[in-house]
N, C-alpha and C positions, 0 to 999 in steps of 0.2 A: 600629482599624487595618485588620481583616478586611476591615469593610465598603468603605473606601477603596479597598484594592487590589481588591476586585472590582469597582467600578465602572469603574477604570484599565484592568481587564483586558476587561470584556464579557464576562463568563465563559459567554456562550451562543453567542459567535461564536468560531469558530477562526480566527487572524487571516489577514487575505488574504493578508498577505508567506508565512504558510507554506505558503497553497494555491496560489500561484503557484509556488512552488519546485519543489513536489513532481506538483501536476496540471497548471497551463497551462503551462509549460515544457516538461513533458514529451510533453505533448498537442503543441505544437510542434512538438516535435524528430520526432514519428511522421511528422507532417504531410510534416515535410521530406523523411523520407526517402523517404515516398510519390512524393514528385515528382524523387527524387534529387539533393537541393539540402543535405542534413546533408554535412557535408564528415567522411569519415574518421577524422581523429583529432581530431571531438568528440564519435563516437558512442559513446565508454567513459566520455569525459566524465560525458554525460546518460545512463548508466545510474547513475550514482551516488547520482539523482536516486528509485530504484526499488528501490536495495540497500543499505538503512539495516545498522550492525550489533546485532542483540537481542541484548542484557547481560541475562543473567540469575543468579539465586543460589539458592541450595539444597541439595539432597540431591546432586547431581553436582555441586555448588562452582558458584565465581563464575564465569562463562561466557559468550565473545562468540561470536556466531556470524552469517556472513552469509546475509539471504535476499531475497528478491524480495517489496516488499510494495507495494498500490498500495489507494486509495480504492475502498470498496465503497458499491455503490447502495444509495437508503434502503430500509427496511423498506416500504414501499407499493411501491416502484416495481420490488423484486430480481424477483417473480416474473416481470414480462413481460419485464424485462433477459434474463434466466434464458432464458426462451422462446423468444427472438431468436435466444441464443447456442445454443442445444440446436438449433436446426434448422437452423442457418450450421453447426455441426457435423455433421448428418446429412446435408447436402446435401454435405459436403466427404468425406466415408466414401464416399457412393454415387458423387464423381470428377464429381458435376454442378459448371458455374461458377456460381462464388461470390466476390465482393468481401469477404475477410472484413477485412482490414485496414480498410476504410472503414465495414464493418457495426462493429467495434470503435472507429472513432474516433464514430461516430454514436450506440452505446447505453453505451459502457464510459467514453466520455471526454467526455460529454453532461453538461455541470455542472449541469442540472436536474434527474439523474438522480440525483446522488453526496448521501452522506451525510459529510461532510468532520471528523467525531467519530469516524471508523472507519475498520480499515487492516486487510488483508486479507492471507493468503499462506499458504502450505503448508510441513507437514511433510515431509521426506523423510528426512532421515539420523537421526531415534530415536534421538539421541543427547543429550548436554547440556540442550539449552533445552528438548527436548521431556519431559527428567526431571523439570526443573527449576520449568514451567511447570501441567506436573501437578499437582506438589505447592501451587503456592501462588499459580497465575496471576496473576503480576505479572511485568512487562518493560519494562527501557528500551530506546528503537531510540536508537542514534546515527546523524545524516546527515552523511555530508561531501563537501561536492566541492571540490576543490580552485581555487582557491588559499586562499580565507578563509571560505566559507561553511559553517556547522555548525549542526545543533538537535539537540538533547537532549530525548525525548518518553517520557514515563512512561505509561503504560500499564496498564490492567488488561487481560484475557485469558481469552475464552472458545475453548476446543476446539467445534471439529464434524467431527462423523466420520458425519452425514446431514441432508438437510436440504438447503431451497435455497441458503444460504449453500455449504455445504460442494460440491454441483454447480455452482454459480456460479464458486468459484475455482478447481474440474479442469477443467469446461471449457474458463474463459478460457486455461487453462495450456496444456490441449492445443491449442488455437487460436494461440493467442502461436509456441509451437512445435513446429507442425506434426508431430504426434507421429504417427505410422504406425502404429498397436497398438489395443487396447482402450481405452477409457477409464481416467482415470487416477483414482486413488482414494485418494489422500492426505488426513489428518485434515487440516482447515483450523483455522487460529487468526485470529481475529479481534479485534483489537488496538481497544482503547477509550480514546482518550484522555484521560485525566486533567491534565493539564500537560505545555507545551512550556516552554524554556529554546531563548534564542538564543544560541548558543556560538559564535556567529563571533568571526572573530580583525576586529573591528570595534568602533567608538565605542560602539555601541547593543547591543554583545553578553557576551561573557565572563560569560554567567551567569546574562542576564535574565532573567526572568520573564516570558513574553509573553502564556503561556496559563493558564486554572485551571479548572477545570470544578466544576459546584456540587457 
């Protein structure tokens, strides 16, 4: 029976319906706004699409909380990703011009660049998940955009608090928005997925099984 559903599954591919959801949609929606063509009330829409809620359990109890997560680049390619971004940041500190919206659609949202097994975002409020995830790194993200669309993604979970992962997601963070201070220096977690469920309120969903990982 094992064997079956891994072949159903593809267990080495993340399925395209969820990286469309979450990256070229979203990658879209930048796009648009670039050219000022996203109309107003769909841009809380599509951030829905970036603010999963992490369910977690443990020593601070059962716990949801929202954060901002998005596909991080593979392991070969984070360093020069990383390099891009660190110097679109230095140029943006020294007041030099800089495209950095188009430098981020070009290396952050560059699908030859993403590792689509990984999901990335920071700590800020030290509280619940960040207890929670100490103690036993594990989390679910739930997505929902409204009207019917839902995934439920399980998760294992490493902390970086150095490291190019961990500069990689204050950077993008400070770039996203335009943060006027020192660099930002949040533990980063980095989300591994193990299985996806499609939870849409849809024929093909309430429960499926889409993803497994070996």
């Amino acid at each position: 029976m094992t064997e079956s559903i891994n072949q159903v599954l593809k267990v080495s591919e993340i399925p395209q319906e969820f990286i469309d959801y979450i990256f070229t949609k979203r990658r879209n929606a930048v796009e648009k706004m670039v050219k000022g063509e996203l109309r107003e009330k769909d841009v809380f829409l599509e951030f829905t699409r970036a603010t999963p809620v992490v369910i977690t359990s443990g020593p601070a109890g059962l716990s949801g909380s929202v954060k901002m997560l998005g596909f991080v680049p593979k392991k070969e390619n984070l360093k020069a990703v990383l390099a891009v971004l660190r110097e679109t940041a230095k140029k943006e500190k020294e007041g030099k011009p800089v495209n950095t919206v188009g430098i981020i659609l070009k290396e952050v949202y560059n699908e030859g660049n993403i590792d689509f097994s990984r999901l990335g975002g920071l700590e800020m409020g030290f509280n619940h998940s960040w207890i929670n995830i100490k103690s036993n790194n594990k989390a679910t993200l739930l997505f929902y955009t409204p009207p019917v669309t839902s995934y439920e993604v399980r998760c294992d979970v490493k902390i970086h608090e150095k490291g190019d992962l961990f500069e990689y997601l204050n950077t993008l963070h400070d770039l996203f928005h335009i943060v006027d201070r020192s660099r930002s220096n949040y533990p980063a977690y980095e989300f591994i997925i193990k299985e996806i469920y499609d939870q849409s309120a849809t024929e093909k969903g309430f429960g499926k099984l889409i993803y497994k990982s070996l």
